[in-house]
C-alpha positions in Angstrom: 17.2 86.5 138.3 13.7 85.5 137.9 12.5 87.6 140.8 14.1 90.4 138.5 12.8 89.8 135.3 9.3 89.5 137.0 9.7 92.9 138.8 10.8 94.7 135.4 7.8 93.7 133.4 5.1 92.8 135.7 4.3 96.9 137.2 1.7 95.8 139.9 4.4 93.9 141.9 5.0 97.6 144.1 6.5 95.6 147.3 9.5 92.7 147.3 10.9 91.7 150.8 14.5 89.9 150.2 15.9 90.0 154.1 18.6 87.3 154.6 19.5 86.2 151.0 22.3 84.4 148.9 21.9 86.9 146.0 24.3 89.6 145.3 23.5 92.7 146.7 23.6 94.5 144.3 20.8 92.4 142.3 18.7 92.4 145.7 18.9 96.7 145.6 17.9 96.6 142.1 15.1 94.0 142.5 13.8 96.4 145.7 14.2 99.6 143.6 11.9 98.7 140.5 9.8 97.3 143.0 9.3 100.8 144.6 9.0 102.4 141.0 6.0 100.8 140.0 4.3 102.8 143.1 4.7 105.5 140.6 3.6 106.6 137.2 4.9 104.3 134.9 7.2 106.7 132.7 8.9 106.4 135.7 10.5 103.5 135.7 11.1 103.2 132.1 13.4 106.0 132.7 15.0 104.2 135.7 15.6 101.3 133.4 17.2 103.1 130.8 19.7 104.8 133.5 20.3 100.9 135.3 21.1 99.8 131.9 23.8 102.5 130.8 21.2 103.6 127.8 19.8 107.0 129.0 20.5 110.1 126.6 21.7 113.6 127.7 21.9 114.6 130.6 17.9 115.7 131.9 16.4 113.9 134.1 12.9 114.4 132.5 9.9 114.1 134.3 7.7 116.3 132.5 4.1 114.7 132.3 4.3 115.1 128.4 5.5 111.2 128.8 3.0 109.1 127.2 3.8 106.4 129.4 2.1 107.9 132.0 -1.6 108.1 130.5 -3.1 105.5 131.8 -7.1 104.4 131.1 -8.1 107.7 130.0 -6.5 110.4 131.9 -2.8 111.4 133.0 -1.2 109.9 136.1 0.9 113.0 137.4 4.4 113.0 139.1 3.8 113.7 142.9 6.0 114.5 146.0 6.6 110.5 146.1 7.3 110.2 143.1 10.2 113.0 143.7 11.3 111.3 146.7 12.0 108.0 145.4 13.7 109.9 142.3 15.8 112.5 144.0 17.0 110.0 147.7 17.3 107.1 145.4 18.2 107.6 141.9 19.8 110.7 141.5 21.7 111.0 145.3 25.0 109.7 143.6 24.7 110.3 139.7 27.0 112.6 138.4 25.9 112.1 134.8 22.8 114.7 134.8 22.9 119.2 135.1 19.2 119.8 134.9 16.2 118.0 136.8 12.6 119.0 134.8 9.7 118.6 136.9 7.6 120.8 134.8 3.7 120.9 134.8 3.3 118.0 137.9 1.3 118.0 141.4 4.6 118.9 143.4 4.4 120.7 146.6 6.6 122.6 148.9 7.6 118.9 150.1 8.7 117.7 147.2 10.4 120.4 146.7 12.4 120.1 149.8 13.7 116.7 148.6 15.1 118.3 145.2 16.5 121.3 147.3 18.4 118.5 149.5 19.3 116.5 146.1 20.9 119.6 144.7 23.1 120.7 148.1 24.3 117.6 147.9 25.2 116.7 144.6 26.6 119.6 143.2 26.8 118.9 139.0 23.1 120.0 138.9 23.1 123.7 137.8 19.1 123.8 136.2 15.8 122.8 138.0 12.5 123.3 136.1 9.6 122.9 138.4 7.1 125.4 136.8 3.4 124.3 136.5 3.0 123.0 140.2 1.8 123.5 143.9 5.3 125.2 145.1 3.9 128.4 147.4 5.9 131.6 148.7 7.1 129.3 151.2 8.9 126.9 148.5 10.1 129.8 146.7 12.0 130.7 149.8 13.7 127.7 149.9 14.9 128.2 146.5 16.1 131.6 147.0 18.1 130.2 150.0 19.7 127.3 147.9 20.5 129.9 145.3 22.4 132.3 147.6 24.0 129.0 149.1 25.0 127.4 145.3 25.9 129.9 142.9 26.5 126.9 140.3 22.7 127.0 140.0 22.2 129.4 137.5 18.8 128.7 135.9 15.6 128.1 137.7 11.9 127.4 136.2 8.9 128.3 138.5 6.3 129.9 136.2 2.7 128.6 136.7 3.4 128.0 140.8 0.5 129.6 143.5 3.2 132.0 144.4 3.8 135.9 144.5 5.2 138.0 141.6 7.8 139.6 143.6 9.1 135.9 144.7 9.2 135.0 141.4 11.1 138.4 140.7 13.6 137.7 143.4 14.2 134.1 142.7 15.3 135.5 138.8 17.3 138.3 140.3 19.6 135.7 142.3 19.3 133.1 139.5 20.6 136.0 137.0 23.3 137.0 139.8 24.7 133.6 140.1 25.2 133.3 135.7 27.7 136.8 136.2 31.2 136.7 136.9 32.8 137.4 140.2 33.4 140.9 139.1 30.3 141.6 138.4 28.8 139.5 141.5 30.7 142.3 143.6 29.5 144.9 141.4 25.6 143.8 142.2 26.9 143.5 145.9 27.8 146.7 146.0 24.8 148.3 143.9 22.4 146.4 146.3 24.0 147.5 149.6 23.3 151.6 148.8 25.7 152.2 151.3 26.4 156.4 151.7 29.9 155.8 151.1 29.5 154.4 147.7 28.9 157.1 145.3 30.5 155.8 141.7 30.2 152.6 140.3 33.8 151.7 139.1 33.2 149.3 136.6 36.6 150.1 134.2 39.3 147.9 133.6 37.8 144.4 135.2 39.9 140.9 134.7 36.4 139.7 132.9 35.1 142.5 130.8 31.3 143.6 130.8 29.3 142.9 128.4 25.9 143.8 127.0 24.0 141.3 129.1 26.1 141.8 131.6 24.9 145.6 131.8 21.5 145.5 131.8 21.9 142.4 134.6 23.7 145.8 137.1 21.1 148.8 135.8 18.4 146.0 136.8 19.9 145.8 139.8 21.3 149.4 140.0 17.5 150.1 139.3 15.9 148.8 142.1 16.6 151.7 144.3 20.0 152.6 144.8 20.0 156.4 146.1 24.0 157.3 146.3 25.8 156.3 143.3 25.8 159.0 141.1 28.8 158.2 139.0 28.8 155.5 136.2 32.3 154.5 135.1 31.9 151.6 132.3 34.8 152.4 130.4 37.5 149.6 128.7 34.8 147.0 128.1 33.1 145.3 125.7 29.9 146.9 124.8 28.1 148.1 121.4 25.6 150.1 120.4 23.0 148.2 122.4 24.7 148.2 125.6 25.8 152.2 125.2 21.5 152.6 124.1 20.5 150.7 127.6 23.2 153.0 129.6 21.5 156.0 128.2 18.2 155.0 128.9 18.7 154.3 132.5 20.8 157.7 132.8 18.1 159.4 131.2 15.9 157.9 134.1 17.8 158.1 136.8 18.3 162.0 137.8 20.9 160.6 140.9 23.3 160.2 137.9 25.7 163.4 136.9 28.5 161.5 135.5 28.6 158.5 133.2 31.7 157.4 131.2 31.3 154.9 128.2 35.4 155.3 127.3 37.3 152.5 125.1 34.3 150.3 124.1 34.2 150.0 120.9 30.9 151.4 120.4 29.5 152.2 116.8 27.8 154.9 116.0 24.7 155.2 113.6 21.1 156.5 113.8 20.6 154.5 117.3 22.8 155.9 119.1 22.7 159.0 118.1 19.0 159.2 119.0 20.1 157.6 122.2 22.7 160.4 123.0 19.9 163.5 121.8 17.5 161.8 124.0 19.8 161.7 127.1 20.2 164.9 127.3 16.8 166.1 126.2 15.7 163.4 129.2 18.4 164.5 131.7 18.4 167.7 133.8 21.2 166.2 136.2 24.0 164.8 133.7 26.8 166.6 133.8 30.0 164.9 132.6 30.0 163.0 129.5 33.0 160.9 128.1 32.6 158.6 124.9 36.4 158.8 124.3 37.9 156.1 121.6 34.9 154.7 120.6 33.4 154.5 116.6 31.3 157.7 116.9 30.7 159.8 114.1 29.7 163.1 113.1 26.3 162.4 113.0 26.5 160.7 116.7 28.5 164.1 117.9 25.7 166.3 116.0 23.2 165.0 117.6 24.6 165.4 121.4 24.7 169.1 119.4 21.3 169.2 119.3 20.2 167.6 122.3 22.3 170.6 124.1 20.7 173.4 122.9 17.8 172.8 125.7 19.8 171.1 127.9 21.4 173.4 130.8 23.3 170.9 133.0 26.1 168.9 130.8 29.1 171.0 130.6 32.0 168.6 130.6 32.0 166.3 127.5 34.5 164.4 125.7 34.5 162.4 122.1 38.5 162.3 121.7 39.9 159.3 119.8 36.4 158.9 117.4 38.3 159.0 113.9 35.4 159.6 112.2 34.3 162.7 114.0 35.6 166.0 112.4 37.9 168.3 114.0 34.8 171.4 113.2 32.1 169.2 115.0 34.4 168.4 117.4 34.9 172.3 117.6 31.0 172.9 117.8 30.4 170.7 120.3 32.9 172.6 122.4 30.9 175.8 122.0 28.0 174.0 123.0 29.7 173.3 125.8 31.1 176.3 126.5 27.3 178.1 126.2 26.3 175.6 129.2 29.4 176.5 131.2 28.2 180.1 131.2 24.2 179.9 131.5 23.6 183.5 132.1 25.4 183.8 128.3 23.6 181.4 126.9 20.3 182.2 126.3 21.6 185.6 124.5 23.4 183.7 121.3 19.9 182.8 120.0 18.1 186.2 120.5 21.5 187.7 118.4 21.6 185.1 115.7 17.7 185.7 115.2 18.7 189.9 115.0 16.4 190.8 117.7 15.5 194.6 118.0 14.7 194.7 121.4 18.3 193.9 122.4 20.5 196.6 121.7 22.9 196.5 124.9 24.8 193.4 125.9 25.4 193.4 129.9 28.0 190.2 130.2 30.1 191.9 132.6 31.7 189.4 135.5 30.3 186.4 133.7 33.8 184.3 133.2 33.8 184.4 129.8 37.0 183.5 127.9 37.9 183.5 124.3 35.5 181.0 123.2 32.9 182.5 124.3 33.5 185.7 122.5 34.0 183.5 119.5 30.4 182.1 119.8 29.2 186.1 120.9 31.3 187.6 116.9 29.1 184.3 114.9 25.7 185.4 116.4 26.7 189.3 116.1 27.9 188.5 112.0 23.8 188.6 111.3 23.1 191.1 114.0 22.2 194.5 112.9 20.6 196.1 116.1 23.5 195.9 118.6 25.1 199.0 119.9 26.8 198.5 122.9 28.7 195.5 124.7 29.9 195.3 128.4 32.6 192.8 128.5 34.6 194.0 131.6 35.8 191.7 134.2 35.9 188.6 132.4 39.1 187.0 130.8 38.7 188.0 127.2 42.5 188.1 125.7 44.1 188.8 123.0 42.8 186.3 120.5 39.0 186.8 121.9 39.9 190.8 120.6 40.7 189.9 117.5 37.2 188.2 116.8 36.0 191.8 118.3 38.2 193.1 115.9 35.8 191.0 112.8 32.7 193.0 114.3 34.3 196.5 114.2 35.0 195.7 111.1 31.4 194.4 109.4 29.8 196.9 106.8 26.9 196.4 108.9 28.7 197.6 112.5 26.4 199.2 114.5 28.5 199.1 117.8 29.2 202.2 119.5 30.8 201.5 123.1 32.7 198.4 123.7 33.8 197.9 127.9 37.1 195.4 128.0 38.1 196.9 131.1 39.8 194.1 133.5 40.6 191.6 131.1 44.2 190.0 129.8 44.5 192.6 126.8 47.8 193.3 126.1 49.6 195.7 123.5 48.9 193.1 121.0 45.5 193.1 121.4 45.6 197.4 121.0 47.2 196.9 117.9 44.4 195.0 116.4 42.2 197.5 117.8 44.1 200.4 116.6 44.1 198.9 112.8 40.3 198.2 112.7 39.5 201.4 114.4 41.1 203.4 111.4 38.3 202.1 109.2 36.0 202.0 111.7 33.1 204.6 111.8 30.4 203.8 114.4 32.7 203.0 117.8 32.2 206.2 119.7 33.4 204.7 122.9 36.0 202.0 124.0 37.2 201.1 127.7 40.2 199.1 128.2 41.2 199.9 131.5 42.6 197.8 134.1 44.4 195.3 131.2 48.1 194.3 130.7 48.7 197.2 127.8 52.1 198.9 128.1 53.7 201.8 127.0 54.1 200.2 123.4 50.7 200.8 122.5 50.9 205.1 122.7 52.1 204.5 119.0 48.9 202.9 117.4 46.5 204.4 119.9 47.8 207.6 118.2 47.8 206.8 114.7 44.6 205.6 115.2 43.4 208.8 117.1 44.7 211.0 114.6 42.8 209.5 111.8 39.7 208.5 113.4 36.9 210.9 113.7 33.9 208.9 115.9 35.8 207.6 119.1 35.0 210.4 121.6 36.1 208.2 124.8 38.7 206.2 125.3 40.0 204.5 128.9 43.2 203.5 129.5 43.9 204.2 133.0 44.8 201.3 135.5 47.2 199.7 132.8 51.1 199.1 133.4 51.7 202.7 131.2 53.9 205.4 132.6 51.6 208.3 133.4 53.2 210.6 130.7 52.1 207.9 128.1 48.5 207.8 129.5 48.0 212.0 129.0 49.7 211.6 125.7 47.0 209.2 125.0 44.1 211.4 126.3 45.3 214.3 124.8 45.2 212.6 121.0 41.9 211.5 121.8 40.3 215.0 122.9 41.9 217.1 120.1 39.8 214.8 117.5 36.6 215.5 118.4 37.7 219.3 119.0 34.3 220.7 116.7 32.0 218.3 117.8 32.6 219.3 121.8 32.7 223.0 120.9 29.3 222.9 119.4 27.8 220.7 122.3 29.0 223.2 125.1 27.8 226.5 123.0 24.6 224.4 123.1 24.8 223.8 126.9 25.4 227.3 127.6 22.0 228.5 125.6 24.5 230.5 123.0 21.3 232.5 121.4 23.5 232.7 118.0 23.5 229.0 117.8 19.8 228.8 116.2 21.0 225.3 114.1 22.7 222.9 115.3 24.7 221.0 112.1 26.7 217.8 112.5 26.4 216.7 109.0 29.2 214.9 107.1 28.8 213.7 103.3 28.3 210.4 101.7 31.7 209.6 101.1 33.0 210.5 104.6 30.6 210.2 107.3 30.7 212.9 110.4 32.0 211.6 113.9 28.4 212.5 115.5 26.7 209.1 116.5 23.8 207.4 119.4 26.3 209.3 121.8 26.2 212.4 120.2 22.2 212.1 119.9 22.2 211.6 124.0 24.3 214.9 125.0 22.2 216.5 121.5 19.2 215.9 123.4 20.4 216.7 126.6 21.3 220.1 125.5 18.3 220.7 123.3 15.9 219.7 126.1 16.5 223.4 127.9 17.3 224.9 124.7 14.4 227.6 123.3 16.7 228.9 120.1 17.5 226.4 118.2 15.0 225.3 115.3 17.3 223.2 113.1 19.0 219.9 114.4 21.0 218.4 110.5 22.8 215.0 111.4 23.4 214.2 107.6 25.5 211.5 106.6 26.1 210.8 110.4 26.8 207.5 112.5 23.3 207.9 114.5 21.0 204.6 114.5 17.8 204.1 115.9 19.0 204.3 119.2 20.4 207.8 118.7 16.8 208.7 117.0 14.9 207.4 120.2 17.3 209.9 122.3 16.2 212.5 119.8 12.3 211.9 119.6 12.2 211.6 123.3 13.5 215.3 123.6 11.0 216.2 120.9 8.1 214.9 122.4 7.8 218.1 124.6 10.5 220.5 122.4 7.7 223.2 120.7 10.9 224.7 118.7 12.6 222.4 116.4 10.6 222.3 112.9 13.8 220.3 111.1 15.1 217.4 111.6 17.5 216.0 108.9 18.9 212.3 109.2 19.4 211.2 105.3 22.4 208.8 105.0 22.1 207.9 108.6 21.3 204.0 110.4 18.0 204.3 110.9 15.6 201.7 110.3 11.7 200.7 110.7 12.4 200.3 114.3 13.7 204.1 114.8 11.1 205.2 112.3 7.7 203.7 114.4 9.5 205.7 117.5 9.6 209.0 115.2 6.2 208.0 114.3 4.9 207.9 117.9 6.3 211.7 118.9 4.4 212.9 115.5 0.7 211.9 117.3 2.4 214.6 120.3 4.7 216.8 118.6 3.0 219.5 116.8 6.0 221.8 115.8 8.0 219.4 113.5 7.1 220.8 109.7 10.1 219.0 108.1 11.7 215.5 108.3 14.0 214.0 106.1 15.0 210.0 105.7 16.6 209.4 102.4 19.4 207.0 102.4 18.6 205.2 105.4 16.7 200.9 105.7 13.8 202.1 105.9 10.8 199.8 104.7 7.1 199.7 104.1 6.5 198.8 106.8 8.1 202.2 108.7 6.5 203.9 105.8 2.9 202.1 107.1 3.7 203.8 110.6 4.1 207.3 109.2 1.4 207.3 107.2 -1.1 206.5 110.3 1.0 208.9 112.4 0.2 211.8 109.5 -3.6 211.2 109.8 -3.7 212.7 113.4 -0.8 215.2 112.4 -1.8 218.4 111.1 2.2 220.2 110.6 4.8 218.1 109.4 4.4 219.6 105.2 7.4 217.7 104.1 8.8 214.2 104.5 11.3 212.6 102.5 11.9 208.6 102.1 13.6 208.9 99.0 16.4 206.5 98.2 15.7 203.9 100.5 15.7 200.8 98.8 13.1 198.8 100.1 10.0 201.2 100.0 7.2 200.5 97.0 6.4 202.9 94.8 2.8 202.6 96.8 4.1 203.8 99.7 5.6 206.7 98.4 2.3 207.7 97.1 -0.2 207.2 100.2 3.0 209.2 102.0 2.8 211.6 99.0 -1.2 212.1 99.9 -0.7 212.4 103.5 1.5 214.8 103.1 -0.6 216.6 100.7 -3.6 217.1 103.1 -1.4 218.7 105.4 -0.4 221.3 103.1 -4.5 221.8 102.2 -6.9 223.5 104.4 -8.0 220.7 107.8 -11.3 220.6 106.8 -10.2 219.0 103.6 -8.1 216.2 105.9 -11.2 216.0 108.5 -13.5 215.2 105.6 -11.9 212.5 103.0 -12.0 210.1 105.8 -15.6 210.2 105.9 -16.0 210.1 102.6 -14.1 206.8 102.5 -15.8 205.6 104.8 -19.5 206.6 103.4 -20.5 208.3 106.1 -21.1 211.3 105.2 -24.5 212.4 103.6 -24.1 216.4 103.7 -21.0 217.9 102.4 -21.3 221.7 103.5 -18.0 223.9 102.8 -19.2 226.6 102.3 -17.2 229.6 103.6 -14.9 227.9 104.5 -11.8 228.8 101.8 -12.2 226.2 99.5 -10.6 226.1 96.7 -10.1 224.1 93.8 -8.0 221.4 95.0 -11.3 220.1 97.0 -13.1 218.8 93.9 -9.8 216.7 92.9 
């Protein structure tokens, strides 16, 4: 007892041989033990003879060298590789009472280590071991990462400030991180980390222990790392929110192995982060390609923005936001036609030209493309502001009835321009013709229409006639190839010739040079227009290409657009007989007017034009007038009645025109007077008269 007391206050006494005593033994083993302590620092034992005397708190063993204990005469006595010994073989070998050993900020090396690596293996409540600030090298952070593999119940480890690499550091995390998951997700990593060939979606759906955020970014980390075959994400029926969904994206975004990810029955809530999540996946992804975010909290804005993010995007065509009650059947519907664009990419990039009424386009080529109803659905929006389009090729695709009925909106636009329409091989049945039939008797610009090789049968010979009797612009239409009885088909042909019985009579007395026929007149008035249209123009010019008779071409109150005026002015370019050409109440616009304006530099027969009633602008008026300054023979030009010309341009018009009916020298000369300069005026003998001087 006295031996003890002298031991426990008196620190020098580091050595106490009791060999072949009476004491108990277990007073002799604590009598040796304090003994060995004071070889150490002396915060040392003063933690030792709190734990002998039942009065240590928690359950750290600290031996950080914050102790105050241990500064001793000026400077700080540091925990060694002894020192970790004697603690770990014999202190701690039995305890049960402590999780986590600190050994922070010390002078431990790779063999102290070694004893803490043995203490833990074999006493297995430990679970935390800081030992950051030390001498531990690559070779001690092996030995961890072994232990760690070996003890999964160690799930947090400390080793900052250590002379050892960054990627051992990395890896001793990684395992640390790996033994804190779930079995379920411990296979998952497995599986990630292997990259086997085999392996190609990560089936994460439906686990015992559901994921969670943490638990997600733990397996991208992993997934991350270099995993080459998975390219299927399945994280459906678990527990994430909107910062779980956010990380998923990311990595997607950033991982162009990925096609498929599925987010399904999370629970997910939408709002301004994930929607700028889910426009930056697909901005960021040129490989995703099935999307499926069903039964989540998404909402319009969330569905909106994968809107967006698609109209750049070419690859995601399979996308599914069922089960988000706050998302609204028509965004729901929009993002399907987004959809549908990128399931049909040769369509695609055609919706945005039409929408933005591009002039250049004028004939839509979609034939053999695949497109169904909803695609012709998207085509009739972007047509409803198009004002240039004349023909569409729709044949062998699998348009049916209900994607003819949207046609059927077109045909029936104040502003129709279309004038052939191909359904040929499609699923249009007589219920489709009917729809066609009724449009087509208000119709005025269709001049041809193809619907051969379709399901029509002999039911629709009743409205294709009504409609042929009463319509005066379709001049072709195909039926043949369609389960009708062959009587039906001529009856059907037959309708369709006799309308256009004076319109065909003229063309072939033009095509046979008929010197009689000196003008050619397919007028009709303003309240009914005539059946010529662009077709007409193209056999017009045909004929009047080889034609020396005829001076006169009137298309009044016709159907022709500027594509039926660019038939014309081609022929005119070389014609040296026509002087009159007569398209008031027509389509023409600015575009068909600058190609009018660009035969006048050539054409020097044409002495009278005349526009009114057509949507012309100043700017077409702008292209005349400059055409008229190297034109010395057109005399008259009428713009009248088109709404959109200034009073100015009537008048510089007005001028031009006016030096054309004056002698040329007056036209060669006000330029240069304009211009200043000219410094002799000399006109004499010359046939002025007074008009000069105005």
């Amino acid at each position: 007892e006295e031996l003890l007391n002298t031991v426990t206050n008196w620190p020098y006494l580091t050595q106490v041989k009791l060999d072949e005593n009476d004491a108990e033994a277990a007073t002799l083993e604590r009598i040796a033990l304090l003994a060995q302590a004071n070889q150490h620092p002396p915060g040392l034992k003063a933690m030792l003879l709190r734990y002998l005397k039942g009065e240590y708190p928690g359950s750290t063993w600290n031996m950080g060298c914050e102790d105050p204990l241990n500064y001793v005469e000026g400077r700080m006595l540091l925990y060694d590789d002894a020192a970790v010994e004697f603690t770990c073989r014999r202190v701690l070998q039995d305890s049960k009472q402590f999780d986590t050993l600190a050994l922070g900020n010390n002078a431990v090396t790779v063999e102290g280590l070694a004893h803490v690596i043995a203490l833990f293996e074999a006493n297995s409540s430990f679970t935390t071991l800081d030992v950051s600030g030390n001498q531990v090298s690559d070779k001690g952070a092996e030995m961890l990462i072994k232990l760690l593999k070996d003890r999964y119940s160690v799930q947090c480890v400390l080793v900052d400030g250590n002379p050892m690499s960054q990627s051992m550091k990395e890896e001793i995390q990684r395992v640390v991180v790996f033994n804190s998951t779930t079995q379920e997700l411990k296979d998952l990593l497995v599986m990630v980390e292997a990259d086997e060939e085999e392996n190609t979606e990560l089936q994460a759906a439906d686990l015992r222990s559901p994921l969670r955020d943490s638990d997600v970014e733990i397996l991208l980390a992993s997934f991350g790392k270099g995993n080459r075959h998975i390219t299927s994400l399945n994280l459906s029926n678990n527990y994430l929110t909107a910062r779980g969904a956010m990380a998923v994206m990311r990595f997607v975004q950033n991982s162009p192995q990925v096609t498929a990810l599925r987010l399904n029955n999370n629970g997910i809530e939408g709002g301004e982060g994930v929607a700028r999540g889910l426009k930056m996946l697909l901005l960021g992804s040129e490989t995703i390609q099935h999307l499926s975010l069903d039964n989540n909290d998404l909402g319009d804005d969330d569905v909106q923005a994968l809107i967006e993010g698609l109209k750049p995007n070419g690859s995601l065509t399979s996308c599914s936001v069922q089960g988000n009650l706050r998302v609204s059947p028509s965004v729901s519907h929009r993002l399907d036609q987004s959809l549908t664009l990128n399931r049909h990419p040769k369509f695609k990039p055609f919706i945005p030209r039409l929408s933005a009424d591009d002039d250049i386009l004028r004939t839509l080529e979609f034939a053999g493309l695949q497109l169904d109803d909803l695609c012709i659905e998207i085509l009739v929006e972007a047509l409803s502001t198009n004002s240039t389009v004349t023909a569409i090729r729709l044949n062998n695709n699998q348009v049916q009835d209900g994607g003819v009925g949207l046609l059927c909106n077109v045909l029936d636009a104040k502003h129709c321009r279309l004038q052939h329409l191909d359904l040929s091989h499609n699923g249009v049945t007589v219920r489709g013709v009917r729809m066609l039939s009724d449009v087509l008797l208000r119709n005025t610009s269709l001049a041809s229409l193809n619907l051969m090789h379709n399901r029509i049968g002999d039911a629709a010979l009743k409205p294709l006639q009504e409609m042929l009797d009463r319509n005066d612009t379709l001049m072709d239409l195909l039926v043949d190839g369609n389960p009708m009885r062959n009587d039906v088909i001529l009856k059907v042909y037959s309708t369709s010739t006799n309308t256009q019985q004076k319109l065909k009579q003229d063309l072939r007395r033009l095509q046979a040079w008929d010197a009689e026929l000196t003008a050619v007149d397919f007028s009709g008035q303003a309240s009914s227009k005539s059946a010529a249209n662009d077709l007409t123009c193209k056999l017009l010019a045909e004929a009047l290409s080889s034609s020396h008779v005829v001076t006169s071409v009137n298309l009044n109150y016709s159907n022709v657009s500027d594509l039926g005026l660019g038939m014309l002015t081609d022929m005119l370019y070389s014609n040296t007989y026509i002087h009159t050409l007569m398209l008031d109440g027509c389509c023409i616009t600015d575009a068909g007017v600058k190609l009018l304006a660009a035969m006048l530099l050539k054409n020097s027969t044409l002495s009278y034009i005349s526009l009114r009633h057509n949507a012309i602008t100043d700017d077409g008026c702008m292209a005349l007038q400059r055409a008229l300054v190297h034109n010395y023979t057109v005399k008259r030009l009428s713009v009248d009645h088109n709404p959109e010309v200034s009073e100015r341009s009537f008048m510089t018009l007005g001028y031009s025109i006016t030096l054309n009916n004056e002698p040329i020298l007056l036209k060669q000369v006000i330029p240069q007077v304009h211009s200043n300069s000219l410094t002799v005026l000399d006109c004499s003998r010359k046939g002025v008269d007074d008009t000069l001087p105005f």
